[in-house]
PyMOL Python script that loads the backbone (N, CA, C, O; Angstrom):
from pymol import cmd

cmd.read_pdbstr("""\
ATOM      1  N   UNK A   1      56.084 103.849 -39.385  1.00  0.00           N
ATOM      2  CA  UNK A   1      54.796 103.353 -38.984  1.00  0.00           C
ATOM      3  C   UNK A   1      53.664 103.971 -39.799  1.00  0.00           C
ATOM      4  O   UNK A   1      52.597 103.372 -39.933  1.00  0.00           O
ATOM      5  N   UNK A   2      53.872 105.071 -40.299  1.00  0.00           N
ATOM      6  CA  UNK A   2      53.020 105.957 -41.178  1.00  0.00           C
ATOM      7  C   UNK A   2      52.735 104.790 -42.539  1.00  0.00           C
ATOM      8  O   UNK A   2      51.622 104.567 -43.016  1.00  0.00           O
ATOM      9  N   UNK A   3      53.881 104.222 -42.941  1.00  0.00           N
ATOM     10  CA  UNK A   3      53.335 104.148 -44.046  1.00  0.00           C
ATOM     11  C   UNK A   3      52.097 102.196 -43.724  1.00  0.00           C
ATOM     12  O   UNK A   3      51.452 101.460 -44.472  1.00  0.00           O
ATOM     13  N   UNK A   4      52.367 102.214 -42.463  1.00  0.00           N
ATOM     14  CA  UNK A   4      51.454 100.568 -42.616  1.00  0.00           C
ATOM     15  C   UNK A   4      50.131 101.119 -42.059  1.00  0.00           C
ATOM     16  O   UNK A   4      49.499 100.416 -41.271  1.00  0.00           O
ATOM     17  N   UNK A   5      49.667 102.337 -42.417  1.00  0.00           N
ATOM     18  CA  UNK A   5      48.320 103.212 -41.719  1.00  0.00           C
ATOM     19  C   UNK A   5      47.407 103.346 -43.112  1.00  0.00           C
ATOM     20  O   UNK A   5      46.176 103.341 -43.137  1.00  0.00           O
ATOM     21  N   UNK A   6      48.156 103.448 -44.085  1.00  0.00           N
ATOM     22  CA  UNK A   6      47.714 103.083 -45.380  1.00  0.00           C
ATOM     23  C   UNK A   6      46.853 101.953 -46.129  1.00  0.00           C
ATOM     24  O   UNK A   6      45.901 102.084 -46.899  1.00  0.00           O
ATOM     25  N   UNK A   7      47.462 100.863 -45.680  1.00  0.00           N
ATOM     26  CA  UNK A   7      46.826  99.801 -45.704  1.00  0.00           C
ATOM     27  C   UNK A   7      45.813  99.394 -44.978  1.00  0.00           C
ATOM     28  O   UNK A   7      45.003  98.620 -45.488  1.00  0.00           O
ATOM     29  N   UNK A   8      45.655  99.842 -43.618  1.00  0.00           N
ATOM     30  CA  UNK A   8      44.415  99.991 -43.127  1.00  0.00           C
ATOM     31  C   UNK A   8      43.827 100.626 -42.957  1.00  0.00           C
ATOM     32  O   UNK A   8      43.077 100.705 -41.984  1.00  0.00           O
ATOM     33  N   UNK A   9      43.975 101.630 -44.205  1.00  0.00           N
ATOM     34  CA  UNK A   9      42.717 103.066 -44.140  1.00  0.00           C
ATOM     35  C   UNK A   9      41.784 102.543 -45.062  1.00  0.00           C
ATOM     36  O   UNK A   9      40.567 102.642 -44.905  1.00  0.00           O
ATOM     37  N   UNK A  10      42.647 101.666 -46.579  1.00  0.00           N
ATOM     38  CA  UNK A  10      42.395 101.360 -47.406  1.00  0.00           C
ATOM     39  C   UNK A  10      41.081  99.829 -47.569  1.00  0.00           C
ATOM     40  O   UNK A  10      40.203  99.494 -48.364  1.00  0.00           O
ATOM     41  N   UNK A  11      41.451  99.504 -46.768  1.00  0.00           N
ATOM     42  CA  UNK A  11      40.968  97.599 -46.123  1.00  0.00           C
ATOM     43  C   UNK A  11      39.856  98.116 -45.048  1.00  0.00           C
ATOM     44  O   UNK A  11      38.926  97.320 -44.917  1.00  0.00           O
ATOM     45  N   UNK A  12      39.780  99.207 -44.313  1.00  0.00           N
ATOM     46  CA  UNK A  12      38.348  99.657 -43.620  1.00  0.00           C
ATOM     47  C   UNK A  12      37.235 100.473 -44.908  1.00  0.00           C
ATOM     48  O   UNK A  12      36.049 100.239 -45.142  1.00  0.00           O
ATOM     49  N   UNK A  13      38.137 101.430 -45.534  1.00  0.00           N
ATOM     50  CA  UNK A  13      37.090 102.116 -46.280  1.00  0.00           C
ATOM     51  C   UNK A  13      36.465 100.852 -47.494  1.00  0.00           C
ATOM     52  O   UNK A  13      35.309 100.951 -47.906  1.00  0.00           O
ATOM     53  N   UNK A  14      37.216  99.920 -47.881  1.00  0.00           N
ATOM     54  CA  UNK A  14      36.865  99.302 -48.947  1.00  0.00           C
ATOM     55  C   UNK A  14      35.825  97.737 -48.316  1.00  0.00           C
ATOM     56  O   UNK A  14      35.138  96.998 -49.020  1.00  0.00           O
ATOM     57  N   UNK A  15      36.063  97.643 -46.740  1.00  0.00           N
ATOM     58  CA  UNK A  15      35.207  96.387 -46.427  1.00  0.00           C
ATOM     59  C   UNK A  15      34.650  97.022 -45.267  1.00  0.00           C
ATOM     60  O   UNK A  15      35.264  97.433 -44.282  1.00  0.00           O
ATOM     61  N   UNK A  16      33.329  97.058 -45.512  1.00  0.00           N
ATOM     62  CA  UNK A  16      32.738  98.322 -43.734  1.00  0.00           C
ATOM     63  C   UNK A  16      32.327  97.069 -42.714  1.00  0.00           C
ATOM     64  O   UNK A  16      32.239  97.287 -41.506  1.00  0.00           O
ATOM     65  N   UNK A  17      32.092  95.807 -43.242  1.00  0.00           N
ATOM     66  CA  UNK A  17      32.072  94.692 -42.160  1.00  0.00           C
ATOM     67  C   UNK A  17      33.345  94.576 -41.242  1.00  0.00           C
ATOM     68  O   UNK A  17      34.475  94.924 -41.585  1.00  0.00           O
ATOM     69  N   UNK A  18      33.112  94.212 -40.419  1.00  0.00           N
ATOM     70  CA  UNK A  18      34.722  94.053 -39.151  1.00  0.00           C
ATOM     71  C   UNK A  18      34.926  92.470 -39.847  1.00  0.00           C
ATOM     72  O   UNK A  18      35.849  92.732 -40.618  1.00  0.00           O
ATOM     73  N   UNK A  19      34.725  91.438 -39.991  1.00  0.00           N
ATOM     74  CA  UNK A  19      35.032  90.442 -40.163  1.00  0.00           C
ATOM     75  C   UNK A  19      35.503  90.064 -41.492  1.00  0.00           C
ATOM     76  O   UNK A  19      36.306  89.139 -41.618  1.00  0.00           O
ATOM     77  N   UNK A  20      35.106  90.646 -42.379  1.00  0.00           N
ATOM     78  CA  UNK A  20      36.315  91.212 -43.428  1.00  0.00           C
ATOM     79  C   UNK A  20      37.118  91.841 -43.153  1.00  0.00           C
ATOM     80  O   UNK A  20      38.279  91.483 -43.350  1.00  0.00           O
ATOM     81  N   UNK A  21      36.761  93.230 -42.494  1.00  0.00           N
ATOM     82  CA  UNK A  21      38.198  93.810 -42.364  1.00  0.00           C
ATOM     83  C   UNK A  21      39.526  92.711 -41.366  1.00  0.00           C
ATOM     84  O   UNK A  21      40.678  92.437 -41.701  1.00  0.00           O
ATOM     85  N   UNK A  22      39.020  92.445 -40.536  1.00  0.00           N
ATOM     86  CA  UNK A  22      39.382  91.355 -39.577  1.00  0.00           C
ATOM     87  C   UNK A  22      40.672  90.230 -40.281  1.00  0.00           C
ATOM     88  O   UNK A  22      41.752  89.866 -39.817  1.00  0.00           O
ATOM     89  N   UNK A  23      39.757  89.820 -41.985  1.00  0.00           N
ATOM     90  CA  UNK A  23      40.518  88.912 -42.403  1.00  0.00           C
ATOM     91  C   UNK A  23      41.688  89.051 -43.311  1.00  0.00           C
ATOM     92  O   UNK A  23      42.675  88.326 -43.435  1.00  0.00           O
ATOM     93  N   UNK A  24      41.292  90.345 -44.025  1.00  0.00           N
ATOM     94  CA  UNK A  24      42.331  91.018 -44.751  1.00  0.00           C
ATOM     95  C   UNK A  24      43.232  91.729 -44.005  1.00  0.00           C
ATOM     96  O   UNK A  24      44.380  91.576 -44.421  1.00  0.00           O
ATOM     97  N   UNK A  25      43.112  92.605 -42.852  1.00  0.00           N
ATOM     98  CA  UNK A  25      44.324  92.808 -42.028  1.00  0.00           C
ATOM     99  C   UNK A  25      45.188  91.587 -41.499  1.00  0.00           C
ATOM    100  O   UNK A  25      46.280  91.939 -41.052  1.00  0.00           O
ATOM    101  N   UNK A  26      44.927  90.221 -41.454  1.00  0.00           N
ATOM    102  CA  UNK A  26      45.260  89.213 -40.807  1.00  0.00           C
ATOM    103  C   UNK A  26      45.850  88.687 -41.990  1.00  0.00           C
ATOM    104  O   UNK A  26      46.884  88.027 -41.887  1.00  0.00           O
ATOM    105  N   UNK A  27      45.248  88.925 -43.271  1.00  0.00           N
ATOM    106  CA  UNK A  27      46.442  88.567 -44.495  1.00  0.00           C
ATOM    107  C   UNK A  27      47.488  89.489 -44.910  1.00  0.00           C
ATOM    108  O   UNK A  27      48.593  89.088 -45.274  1.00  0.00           O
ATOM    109  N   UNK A  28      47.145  90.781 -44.862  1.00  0.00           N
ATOM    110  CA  UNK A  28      48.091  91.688 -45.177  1.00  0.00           C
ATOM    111  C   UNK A  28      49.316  91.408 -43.922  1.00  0.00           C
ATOM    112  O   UNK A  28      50.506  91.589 -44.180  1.00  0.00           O
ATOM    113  N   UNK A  29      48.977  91.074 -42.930  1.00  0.00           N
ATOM    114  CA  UNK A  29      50.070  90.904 -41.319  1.00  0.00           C
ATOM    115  C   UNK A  29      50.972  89.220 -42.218  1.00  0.00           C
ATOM    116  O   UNK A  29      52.165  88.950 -42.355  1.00  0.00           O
ATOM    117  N   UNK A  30      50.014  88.641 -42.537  1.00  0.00           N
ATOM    118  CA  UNK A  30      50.902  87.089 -42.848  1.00  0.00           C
ATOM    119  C   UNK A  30      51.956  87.582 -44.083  1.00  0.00           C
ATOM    120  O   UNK A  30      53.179  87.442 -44.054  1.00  0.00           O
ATOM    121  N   UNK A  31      51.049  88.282 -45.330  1.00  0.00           N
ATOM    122  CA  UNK A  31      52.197  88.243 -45.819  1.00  0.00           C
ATOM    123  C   UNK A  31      53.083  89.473 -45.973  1.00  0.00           C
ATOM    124  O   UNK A  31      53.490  89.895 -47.055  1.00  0.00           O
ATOM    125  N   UNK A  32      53.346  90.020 -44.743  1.00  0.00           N
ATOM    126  CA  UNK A  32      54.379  91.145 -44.470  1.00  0.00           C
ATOM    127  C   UNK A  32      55.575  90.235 -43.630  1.00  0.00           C
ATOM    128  O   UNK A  32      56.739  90.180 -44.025  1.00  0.00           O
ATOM    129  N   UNK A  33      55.135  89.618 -42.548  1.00  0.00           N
ATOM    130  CA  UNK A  33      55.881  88.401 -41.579  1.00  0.00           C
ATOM    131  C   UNK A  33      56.076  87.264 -42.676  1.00  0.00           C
ATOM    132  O   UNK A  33      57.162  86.762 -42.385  1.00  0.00           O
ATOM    133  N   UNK A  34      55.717  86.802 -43.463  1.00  0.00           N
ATOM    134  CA  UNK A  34      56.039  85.623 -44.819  1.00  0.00           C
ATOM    135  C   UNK A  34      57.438  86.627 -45.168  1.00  0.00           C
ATOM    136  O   UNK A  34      58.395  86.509 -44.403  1.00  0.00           O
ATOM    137  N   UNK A  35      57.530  87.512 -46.212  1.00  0.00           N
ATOM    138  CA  UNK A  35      58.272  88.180 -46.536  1.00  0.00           C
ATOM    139  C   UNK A  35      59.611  88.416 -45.813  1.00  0.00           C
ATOM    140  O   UNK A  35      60.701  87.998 -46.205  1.00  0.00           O
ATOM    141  N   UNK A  36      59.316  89.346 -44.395  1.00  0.00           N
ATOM    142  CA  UNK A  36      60.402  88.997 -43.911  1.00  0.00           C
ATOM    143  C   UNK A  36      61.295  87.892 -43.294  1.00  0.00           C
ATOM    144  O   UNK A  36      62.487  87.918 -42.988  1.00  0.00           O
ATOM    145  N   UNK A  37      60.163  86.700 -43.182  1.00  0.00           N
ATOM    146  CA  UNK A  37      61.337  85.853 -42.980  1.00  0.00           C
ATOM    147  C   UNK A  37      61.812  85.157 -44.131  1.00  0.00           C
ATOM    148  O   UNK A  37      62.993  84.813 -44.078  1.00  0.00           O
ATOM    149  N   UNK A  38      60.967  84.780 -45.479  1.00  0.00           N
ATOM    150  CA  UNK A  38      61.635  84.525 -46.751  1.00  0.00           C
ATOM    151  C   UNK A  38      63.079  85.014 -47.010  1.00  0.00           C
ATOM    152  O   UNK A  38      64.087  84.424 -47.401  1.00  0.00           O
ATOM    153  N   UNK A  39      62.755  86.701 -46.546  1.00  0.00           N
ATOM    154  CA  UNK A  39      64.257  87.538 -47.515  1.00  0.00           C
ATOM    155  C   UNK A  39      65.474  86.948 -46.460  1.00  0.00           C
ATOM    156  O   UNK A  39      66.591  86.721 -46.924  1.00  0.00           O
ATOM    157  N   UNK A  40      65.142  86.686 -44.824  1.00  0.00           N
ATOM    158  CA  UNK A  40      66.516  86.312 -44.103  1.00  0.00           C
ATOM    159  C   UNK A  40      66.877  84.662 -44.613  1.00  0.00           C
ATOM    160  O   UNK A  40      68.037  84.251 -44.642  1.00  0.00           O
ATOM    161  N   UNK A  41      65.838  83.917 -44.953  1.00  0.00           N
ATOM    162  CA  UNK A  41      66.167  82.419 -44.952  1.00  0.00           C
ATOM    163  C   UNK A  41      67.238  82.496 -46.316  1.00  0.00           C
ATOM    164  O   UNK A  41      68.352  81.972 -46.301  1.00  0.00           O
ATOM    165  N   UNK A  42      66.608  83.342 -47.630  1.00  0.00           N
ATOM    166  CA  UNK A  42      67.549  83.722 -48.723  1.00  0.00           C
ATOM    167  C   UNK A  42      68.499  84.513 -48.524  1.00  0.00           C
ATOM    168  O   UNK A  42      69.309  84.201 -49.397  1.00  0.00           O
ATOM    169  N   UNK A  43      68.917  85.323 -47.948  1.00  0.00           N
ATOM    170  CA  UNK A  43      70.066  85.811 -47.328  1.00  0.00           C
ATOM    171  C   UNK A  43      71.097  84.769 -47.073  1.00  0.00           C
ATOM    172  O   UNK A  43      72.118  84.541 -47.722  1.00  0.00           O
ATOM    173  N   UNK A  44      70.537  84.046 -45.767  1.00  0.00           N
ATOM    174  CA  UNK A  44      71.617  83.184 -45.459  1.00  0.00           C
ATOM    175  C   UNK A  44      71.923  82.353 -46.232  1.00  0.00           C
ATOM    176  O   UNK A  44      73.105  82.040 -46.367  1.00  0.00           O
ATOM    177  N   UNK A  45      70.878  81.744 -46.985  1.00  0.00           N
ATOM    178  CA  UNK A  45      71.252  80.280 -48.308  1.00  0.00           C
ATOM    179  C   UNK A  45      71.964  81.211 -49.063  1.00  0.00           C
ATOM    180  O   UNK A  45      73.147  80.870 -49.070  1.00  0.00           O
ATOM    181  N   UNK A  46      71.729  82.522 -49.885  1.00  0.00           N
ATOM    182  CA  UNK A  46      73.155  83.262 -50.217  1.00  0.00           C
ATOM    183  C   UNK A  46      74.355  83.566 -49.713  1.00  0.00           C
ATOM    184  O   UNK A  46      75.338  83.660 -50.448  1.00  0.00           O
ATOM    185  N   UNK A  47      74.419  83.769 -48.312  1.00  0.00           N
ATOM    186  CA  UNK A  47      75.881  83.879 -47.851  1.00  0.00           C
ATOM    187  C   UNK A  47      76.409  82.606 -47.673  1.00  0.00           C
ATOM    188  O   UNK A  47      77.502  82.522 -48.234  1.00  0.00           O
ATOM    189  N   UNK A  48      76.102  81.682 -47.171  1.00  0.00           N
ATOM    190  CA  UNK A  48      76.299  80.321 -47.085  1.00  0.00           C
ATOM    191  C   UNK A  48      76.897  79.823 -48.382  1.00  0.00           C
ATOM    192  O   UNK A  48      77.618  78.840 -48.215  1.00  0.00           O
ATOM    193  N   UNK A  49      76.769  80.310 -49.835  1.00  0.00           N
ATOM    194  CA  UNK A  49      76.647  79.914 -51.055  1.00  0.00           C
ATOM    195  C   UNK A  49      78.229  80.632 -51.269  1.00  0.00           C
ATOM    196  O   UNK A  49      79.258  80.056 -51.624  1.00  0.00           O
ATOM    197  N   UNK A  50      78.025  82.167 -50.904  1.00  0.00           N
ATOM    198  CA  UNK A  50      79.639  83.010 -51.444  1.00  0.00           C
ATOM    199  C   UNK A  50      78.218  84.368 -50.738  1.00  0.00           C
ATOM    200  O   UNK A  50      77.072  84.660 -50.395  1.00  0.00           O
ATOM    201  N   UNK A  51      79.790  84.727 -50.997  1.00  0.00           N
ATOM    202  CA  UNK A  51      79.282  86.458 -50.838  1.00  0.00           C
ATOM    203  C   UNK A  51      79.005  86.929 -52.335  1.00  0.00           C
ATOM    204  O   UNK A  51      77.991  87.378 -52.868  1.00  0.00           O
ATOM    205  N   UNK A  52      80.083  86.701 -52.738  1.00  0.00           N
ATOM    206  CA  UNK A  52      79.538  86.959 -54.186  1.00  0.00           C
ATOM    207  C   UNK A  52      78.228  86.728 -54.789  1.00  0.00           C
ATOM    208  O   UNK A  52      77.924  87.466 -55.726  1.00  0.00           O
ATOM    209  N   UNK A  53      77.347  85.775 -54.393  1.00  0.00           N
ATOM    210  CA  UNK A  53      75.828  85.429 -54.885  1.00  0.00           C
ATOM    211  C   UNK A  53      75.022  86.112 -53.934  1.00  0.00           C
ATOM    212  O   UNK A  53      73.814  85.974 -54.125  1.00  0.00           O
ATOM    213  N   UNK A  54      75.396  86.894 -52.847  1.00  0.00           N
ATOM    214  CA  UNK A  54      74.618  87.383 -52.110  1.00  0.00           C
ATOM    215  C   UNK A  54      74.639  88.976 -52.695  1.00  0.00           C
ATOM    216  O   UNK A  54      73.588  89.542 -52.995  1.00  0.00           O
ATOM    217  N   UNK A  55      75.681  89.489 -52.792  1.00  0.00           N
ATOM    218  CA  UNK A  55      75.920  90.884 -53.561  1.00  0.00           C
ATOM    219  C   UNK A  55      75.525  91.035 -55.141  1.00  0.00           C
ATOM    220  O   UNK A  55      75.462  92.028 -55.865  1.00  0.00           O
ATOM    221  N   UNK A  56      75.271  89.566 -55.394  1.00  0.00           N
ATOM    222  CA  UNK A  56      74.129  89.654 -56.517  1.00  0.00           C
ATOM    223  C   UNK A  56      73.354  89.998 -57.026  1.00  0.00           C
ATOM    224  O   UNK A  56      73.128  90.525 -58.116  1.00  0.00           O
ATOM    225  N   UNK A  57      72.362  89.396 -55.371  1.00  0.00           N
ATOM    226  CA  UNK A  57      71.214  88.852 -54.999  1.00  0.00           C
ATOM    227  C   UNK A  57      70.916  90.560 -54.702  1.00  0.00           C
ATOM    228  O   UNK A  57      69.847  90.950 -55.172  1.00  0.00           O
ATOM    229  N   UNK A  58      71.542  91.347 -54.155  1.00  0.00           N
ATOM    230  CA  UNK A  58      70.953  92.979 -53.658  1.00  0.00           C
ATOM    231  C   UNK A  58      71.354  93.670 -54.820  1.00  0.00           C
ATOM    232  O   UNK A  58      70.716  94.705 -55.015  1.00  0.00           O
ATOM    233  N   UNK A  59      72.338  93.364 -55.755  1.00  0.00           N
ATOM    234  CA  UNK A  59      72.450  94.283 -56.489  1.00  0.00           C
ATOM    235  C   UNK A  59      71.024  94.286 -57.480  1.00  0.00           C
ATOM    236  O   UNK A  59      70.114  95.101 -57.328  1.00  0.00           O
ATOM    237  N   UNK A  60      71.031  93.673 -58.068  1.00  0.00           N
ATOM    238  CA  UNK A  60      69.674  93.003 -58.976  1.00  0.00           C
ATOM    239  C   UNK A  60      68.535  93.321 -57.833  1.00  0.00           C
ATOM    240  O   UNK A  60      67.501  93.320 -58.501  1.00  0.00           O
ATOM    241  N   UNK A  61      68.307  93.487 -56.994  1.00  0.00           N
ATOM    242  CA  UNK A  61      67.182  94.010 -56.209  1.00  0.00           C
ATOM    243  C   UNK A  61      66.974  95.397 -56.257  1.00  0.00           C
ATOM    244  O   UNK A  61      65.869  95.926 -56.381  1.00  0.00           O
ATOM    245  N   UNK A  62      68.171  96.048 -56.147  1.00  0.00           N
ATOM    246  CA  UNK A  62      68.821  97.273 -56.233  1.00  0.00           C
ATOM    247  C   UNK A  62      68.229  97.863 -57.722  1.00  0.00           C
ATOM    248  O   UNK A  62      67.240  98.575 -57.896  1.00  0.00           O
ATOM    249  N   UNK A  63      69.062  97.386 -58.609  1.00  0.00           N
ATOM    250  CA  UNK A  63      68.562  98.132 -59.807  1.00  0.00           C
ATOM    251  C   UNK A  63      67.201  97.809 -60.243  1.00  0.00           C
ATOM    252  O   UNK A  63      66.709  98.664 -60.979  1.00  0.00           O
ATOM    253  N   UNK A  64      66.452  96.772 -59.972  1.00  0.00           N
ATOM    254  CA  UNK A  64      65.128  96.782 -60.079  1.00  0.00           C
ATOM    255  C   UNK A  64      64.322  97.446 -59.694  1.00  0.00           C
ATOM    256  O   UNK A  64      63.284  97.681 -60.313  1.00  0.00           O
ATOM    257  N   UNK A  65      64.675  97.999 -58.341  1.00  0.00           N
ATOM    258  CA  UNK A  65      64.052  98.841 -57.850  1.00  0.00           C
ATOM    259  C   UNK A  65      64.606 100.893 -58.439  1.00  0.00           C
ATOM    260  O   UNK A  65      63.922 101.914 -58.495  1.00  0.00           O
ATOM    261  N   UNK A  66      65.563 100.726 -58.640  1.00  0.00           N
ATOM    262  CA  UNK A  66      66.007 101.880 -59.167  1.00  0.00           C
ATOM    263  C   UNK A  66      64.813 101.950 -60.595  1.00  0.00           C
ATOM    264  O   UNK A  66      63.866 102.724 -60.734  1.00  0.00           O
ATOM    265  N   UNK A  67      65.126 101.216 -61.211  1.00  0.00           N
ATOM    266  CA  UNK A  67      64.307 101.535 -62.521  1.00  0.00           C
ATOM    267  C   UNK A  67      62.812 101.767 -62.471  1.00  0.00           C
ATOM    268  O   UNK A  67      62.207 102.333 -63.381  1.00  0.00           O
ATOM    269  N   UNK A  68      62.164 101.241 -61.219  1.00  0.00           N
ATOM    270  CA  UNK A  68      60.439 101.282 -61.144  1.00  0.00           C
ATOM    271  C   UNK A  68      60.683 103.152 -60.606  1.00  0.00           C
ATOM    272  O   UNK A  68      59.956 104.018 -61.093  1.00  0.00           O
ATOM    273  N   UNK A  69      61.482 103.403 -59.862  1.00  0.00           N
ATOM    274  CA  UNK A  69      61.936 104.777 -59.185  1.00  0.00           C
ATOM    275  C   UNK A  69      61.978 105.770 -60.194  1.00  0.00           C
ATOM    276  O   UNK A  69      61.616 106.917 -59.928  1.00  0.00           O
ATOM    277  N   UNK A  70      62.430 105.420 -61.467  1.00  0.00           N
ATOM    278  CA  UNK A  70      62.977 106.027 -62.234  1.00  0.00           C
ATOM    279  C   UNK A  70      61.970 106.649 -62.926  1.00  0.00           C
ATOM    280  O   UNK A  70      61.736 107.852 -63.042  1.00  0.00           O
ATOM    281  N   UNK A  71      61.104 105.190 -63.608  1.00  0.00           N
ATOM    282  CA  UNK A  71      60.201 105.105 -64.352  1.00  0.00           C
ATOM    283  C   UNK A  71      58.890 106.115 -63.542  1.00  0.00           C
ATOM    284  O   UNK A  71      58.192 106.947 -64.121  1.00  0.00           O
ATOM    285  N   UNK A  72      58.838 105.829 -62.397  1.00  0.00           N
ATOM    286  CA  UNK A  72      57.492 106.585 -61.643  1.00  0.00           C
ATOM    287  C   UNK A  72      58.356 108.219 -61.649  1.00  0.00           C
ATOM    288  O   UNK A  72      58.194 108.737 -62.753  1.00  0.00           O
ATOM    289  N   UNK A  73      58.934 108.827 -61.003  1.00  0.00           N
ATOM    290  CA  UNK A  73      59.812 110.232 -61.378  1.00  0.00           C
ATOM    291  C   UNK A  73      59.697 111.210 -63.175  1.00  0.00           C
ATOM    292  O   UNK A  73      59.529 112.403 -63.428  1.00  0.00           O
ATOM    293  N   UNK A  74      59.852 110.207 -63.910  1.00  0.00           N
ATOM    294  CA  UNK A  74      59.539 110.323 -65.361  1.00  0.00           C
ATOM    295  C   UNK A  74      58.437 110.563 -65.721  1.00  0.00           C
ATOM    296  O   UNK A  74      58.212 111.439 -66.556  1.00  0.00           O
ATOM    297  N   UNK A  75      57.354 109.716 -65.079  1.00  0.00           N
ATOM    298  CA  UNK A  75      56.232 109.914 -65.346  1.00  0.00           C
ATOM    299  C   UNK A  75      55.409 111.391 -64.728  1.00  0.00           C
ATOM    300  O   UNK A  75      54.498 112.072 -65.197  1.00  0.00           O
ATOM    301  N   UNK A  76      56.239 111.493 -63.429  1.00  0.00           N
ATOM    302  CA  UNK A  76      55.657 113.077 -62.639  1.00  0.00           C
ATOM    303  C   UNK A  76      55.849 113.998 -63.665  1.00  0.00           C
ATOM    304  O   UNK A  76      54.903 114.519 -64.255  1.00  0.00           O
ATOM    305  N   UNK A  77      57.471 114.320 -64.009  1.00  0.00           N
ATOM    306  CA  UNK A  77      58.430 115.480 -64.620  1.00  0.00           C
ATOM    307  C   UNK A  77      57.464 115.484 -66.138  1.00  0.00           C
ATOM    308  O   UNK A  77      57.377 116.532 -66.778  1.00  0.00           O
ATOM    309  N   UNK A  78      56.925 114.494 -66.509  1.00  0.00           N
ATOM    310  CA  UNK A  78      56.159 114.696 -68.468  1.00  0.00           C
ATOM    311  C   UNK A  78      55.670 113.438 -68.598  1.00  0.00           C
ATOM    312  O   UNK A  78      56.014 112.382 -69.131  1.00  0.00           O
ATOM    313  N   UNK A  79      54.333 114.061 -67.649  1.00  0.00           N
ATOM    314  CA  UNK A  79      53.318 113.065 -67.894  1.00  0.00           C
ATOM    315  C   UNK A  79      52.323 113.199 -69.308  1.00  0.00           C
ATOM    316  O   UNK A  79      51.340 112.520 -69.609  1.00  0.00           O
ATOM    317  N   UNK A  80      52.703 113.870 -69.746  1.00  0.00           N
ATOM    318  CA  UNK A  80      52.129 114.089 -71.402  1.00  0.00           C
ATOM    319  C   UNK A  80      52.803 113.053 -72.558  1.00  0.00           C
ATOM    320  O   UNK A  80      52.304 112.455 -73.511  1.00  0.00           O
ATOM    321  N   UNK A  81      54.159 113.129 -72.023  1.00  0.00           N
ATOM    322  CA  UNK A  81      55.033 112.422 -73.146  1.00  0.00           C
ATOM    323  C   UNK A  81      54.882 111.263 -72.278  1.00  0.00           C
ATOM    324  O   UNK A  81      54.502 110.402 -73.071  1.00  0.00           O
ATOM    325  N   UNK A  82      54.958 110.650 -70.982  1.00  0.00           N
ATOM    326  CA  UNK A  82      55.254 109.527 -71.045  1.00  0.00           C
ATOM    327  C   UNK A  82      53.722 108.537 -71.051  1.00  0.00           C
ATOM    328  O   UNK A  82      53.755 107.314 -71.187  1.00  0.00           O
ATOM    329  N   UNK A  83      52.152 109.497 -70.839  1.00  0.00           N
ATOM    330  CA  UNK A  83      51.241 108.938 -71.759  1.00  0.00           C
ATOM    331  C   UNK A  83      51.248 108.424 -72.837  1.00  0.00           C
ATOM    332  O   UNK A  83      50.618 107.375 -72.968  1.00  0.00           O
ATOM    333  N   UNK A  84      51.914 108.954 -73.896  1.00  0.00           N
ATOM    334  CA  UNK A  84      51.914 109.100 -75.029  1.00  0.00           C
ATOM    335  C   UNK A  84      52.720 108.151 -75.647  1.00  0.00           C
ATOM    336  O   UNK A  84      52.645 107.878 -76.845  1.00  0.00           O
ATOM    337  N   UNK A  85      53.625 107.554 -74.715  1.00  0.00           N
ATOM    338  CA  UNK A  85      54.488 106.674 -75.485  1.00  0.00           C
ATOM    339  C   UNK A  85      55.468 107.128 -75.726  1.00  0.00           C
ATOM    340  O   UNK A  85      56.333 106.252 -75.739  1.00  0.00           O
ATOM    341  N   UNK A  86      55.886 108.186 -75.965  1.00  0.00           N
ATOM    342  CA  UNK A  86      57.233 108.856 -76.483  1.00  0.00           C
ATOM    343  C   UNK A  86      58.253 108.513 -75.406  1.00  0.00           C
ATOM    344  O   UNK A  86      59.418 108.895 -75.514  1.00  0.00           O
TER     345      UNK A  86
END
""", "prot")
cmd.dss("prot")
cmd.show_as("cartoon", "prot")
cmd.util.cbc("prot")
cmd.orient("prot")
């Protein structure tokens, strides 16, 4: 729950009207509920398909996400070199 306190620390300090804030919490809520029901409707059209296209479908989610993990970690450990391009 900590981390959805973020988003509305961020969406009050950046809109001090309530009726902005109002509308952007009400979009950030749609597309968190969009999302999760997208990933179950693709789930099932993947299992429905094989398992095999579903273990695909997470692996390739999987290492995509490994590599942004990777890439941000790299950047903590030599942030000099990975400024730099090297």
């Amino acid at each position: 729950m900590v981390i959805l306190s973020v988003p509305v620390l961020i969406t009050v300090q950046m809109y001090p009207e309530p009726a902005e804030q109002a509308k952007k919490l009400a979009l950030f809520g749609m597309a968190g509920a969009l999302a999760n029901t997208i990933a179950l409707v693709l789930a099932g059209v993947f299992l429905l398909a094989s398992w095999r296209w579903y273990f695909r479908f997470i692996v390739s989610s999987w290492t995509q996400y490994l590599e942004l993990e990777l890439t941000y970690r790299r950047s903590l450990l030599l942030p000099s070199l990975f400024l730099l391009g090297s």
